[in-house]
C-alpha positions in Angstrom: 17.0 27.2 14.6 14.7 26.5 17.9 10.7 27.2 17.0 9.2 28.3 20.2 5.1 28.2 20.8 4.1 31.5 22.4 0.3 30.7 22.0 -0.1 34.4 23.1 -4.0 36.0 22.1 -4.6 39.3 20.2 -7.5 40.3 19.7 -9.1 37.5 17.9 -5.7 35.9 16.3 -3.4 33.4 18.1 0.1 33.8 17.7 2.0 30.4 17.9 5.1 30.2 16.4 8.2 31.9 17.4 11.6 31.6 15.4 15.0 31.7 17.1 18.2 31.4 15.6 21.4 31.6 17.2 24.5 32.7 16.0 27.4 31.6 18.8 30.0 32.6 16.5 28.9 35.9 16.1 27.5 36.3 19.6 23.7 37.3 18.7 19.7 35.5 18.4 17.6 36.2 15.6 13.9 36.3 16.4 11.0 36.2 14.4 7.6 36.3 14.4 6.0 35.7 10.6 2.1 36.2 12.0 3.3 39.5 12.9 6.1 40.0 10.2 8.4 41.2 13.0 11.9 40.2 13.5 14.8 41.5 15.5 18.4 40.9 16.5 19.3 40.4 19.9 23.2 41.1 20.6 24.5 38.7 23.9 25.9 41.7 25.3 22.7 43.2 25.8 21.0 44.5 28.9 18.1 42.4 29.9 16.6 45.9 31.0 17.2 48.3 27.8 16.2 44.6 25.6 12.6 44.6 27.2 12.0 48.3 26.9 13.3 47.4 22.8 11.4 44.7 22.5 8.2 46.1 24.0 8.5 49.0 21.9 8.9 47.0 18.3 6.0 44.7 19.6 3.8 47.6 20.6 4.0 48.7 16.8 2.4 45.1 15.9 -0.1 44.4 18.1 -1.7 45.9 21.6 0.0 46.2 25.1 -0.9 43.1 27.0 -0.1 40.1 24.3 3.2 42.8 24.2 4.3 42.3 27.4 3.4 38.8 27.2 5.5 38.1 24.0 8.5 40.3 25.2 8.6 38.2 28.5 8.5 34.5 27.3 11.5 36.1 24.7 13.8 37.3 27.2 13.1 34.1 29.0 13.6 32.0 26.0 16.9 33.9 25.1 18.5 33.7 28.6 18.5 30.3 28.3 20.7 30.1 25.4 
């Protein structure tokens, strides 16, 4: 398990942590986010385009559209380089 720092801002919270787990064997990343209690699965297979529009909707449900965007970016980016 990697734990990323986002130090993304919403609103007056700082969100810090980010948990990635990978799972080569079963070709997928687990991440979390415990400030937000948000976590999702993200298959290798996956298409960087239809995983940003996923990701940015399940973020949009925890907090407001620019730490969003922010936090689905630095993801992709953090999974690609696995």
């Amino acid at each position: 398990m990697k734990i990323r720092k986002a130090n993304v801002h919403s609103e007056n919270e700082l969100i810090t942590n980010v948990y990635i787990y990978e799972n080569k064997q079963q070709e997928y990343s687990l991440i979390a986010i415990p400030q937000l209690e948000w976590s999702t699965i993200i298959a290798y297979e996956e298409d960087r385009s239809v995983l940003k529009d996923r990701l940015s909707n399940s973020l949009l449900k925890r907090v407001t559209k620019s730490p969003a965007e922010e936090l689905m970016n630095k993801i992709v980016h953090w999974v690609g380089e696995m």
